[in-house]
Every structure is written in C-alpha cells, then in structure tokens.
N, C-alpha and C positions, 0 to 999 in steps of 0.2 A: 574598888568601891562595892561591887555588887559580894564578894566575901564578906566586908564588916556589915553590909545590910543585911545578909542572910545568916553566917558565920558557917556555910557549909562549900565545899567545893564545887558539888554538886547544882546549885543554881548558876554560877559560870557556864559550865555545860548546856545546863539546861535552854541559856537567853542563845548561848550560840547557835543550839538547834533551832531555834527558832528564826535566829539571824538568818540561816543557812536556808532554811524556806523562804524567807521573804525576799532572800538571796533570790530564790531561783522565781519566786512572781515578777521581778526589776528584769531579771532576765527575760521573760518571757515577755512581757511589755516591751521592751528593747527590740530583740528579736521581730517578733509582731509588727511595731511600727516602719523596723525599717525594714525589713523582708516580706514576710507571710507571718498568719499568723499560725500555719502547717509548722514553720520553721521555730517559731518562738515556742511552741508546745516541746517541738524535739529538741530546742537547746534546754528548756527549763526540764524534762525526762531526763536529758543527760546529765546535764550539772547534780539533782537529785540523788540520782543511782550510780555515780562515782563512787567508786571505792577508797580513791586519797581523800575526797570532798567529806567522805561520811566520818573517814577517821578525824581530819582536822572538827569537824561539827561537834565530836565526843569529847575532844582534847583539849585542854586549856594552851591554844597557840593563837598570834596576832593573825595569822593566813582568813580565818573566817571573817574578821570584822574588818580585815582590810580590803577583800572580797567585795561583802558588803557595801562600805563604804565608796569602794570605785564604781560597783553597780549604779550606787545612789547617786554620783557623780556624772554618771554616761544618762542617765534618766532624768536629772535634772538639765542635762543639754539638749537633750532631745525635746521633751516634751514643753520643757518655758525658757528655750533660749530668748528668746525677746523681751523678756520679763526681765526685770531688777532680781528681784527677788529669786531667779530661778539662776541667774548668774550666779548670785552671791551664795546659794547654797550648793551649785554647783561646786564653785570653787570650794565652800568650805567642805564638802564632802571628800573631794580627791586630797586637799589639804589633811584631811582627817584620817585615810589609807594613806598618805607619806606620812604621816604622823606612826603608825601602826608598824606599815616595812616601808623604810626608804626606797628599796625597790620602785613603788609606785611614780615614784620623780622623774621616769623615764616615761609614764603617760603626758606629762606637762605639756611638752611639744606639740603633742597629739591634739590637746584640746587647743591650744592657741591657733595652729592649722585650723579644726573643726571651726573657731570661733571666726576665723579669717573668713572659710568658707560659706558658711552661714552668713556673716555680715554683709554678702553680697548680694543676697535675698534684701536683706533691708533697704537696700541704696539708701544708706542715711548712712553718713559715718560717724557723725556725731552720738547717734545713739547707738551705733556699735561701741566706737572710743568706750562709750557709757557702759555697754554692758561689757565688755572688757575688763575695766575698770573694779567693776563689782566682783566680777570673779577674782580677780588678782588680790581683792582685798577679802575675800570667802576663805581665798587660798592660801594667803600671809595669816589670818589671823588662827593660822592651825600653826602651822610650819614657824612663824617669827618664835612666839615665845621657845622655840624646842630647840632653836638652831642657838636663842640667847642663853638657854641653859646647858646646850652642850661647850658651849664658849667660856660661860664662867666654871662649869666643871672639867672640863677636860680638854681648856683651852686651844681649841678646834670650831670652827667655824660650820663644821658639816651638820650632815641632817643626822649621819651614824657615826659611831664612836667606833665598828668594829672594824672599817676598815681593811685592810689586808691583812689582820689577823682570822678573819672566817675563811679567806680562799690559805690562808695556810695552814689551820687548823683540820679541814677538810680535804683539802689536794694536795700539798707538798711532799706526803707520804707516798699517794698513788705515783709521782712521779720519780720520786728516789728508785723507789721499787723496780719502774720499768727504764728508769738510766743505768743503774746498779745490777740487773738481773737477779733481786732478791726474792724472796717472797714479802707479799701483803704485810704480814707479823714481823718481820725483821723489819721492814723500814717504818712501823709502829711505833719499836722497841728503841730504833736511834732518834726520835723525834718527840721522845716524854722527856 
C-alpha cells in the first residue's frame, strides 16, 4: 500500500524506521511498568542500538512490523487489560504480528495464561469471560480472514503456506553435509 501511495521503495523504509522507534518507546513503557523504569530505558537503548534491529528497520522485511505489532499487543494488556477496548486491540494487534510471521502464534498461549492471570485480580469472571471474549475476537478478526484465504488458495487450513519447505530449504543441506562428510558447497550442489 504504502509503494502505490508513495511509488518509491524508499518510504517503506522510511514508516519502518519509524515503526522501529516507536518499537522501542512500547518497549520502554513495558519494561518501566513492570520492572523499573532504570530497566525500561536499558531495554529501549538496547533494542535501538541492535545491529540485526537496525538492519531489519532499513529493509523491506515483516520482522519490524511484526515486532511492533507484538509490542503493541504486550502494551495493550498491560496498560487497559480491563477495558473492552484494550482487549479487543490487544488481541487484534498480536492477530496482526501472526498475520506478518506465523511465528508470533506461539505468544497466543502466553496471553491467555497472562489473561487467566490478571482475571484474578478482577474476581469477576463474568467480566473476564468478557474481556476474554474481546480479545479472541481482536485476535480472529486478523488471523480468520488469512487462514480462509490460505484454505481457498492452497487448500490448507494453516496460518503459513511454507511449512516444511523453509526448514528444508535452509537445513537439509547443513545436515547432509555433516551425515555425508562433505563439504558446505557439495551438499548445496545435490539439493538444487
């Protein structure tokens, strides 16, 4: 979207660095709240002055915005888990980083625990159930449409298409190499 509104590559780039700072204010907010706010200055310095952090921030990859995204996810549970509203964008934010990398589907757990936990603060379960509720529909209304269009294209039900083609594309060589006793480039050359 942001190519056909600009028509340069270069504004991509650009929203991600900026993602990537605001990246690290949610961090630092986070940090802060549940730690110190000593600790939330040194995780937002570090995240910053990363050297993988800075390159993904220059590069047109999902890692920043899914980043982002989770941040915006962990900071909307923290700061208005009680709220309607703070569920429901919770969930759609973390919906919104599985949306980016499926990877992120393995924090899901994480928050339902969190929401578990917090809801005992409320002693009301009814308005937990509630904000339960909100999140889970935050969190479907990223993830339904993307699992229904993986299902009518590539008739598959998951959140990714790729499957055990990335762990074979990426490692099946490294390990021929070290079953086989070859080198790196020969077990390359049997795997094109």
């Amino acid at each position: 979207i942001t190519l056909k509104i600009f028509g340069t590559v270069f504004a991509v780039s650009v929203i991600q660095i900026v993602l990537t700072g605001v990246s690290a204010v949610l961090l630092y907010k986070i940090a802060a709240r549940c730690f110190t706010k000593r600790v939330g200055l040194s995780a937002a310095i570090l995240f910053i002055f990363d050297p993988l952090g800075i390159f993904f921030a220059g590069s047109i990859l999902t890692e920043t915005m899914s980043i982002f995204f989770l941040l915006l996810a962990i900071f909307f549970l923290i700061f208005f888990f009680h709220k309607r509203g703070g569920a429901l964008l919770s969930g759609a934010s973390l919906g919104a980083s599985v949306a980016m990398r499926p990877i992120s589907q393995l924090f899901f757990p994480l928050f339902l625990a969190e929401y578990f936990i917090l809801a005992r603060q409320l002693k009301n379960w009814r308005a937990s159930l509630t904000l339960l509720f909100f999140f889970f529909l935050g969190f479907s209304s990223f993830v339904t449409p993307w699992v229904i269009r993986n299902k009518l294209l590539f008739d598959t039900w998951g959140l990714s298409t790729a499957g055990i083609s990335t762990f074979y594309r990426h490692n099946l060589h490294l390990h021929y190499a070290y079953k086989n006793n070859v080198s790196f480039r020969e077990a390359e050359e049997v795997f094109r």
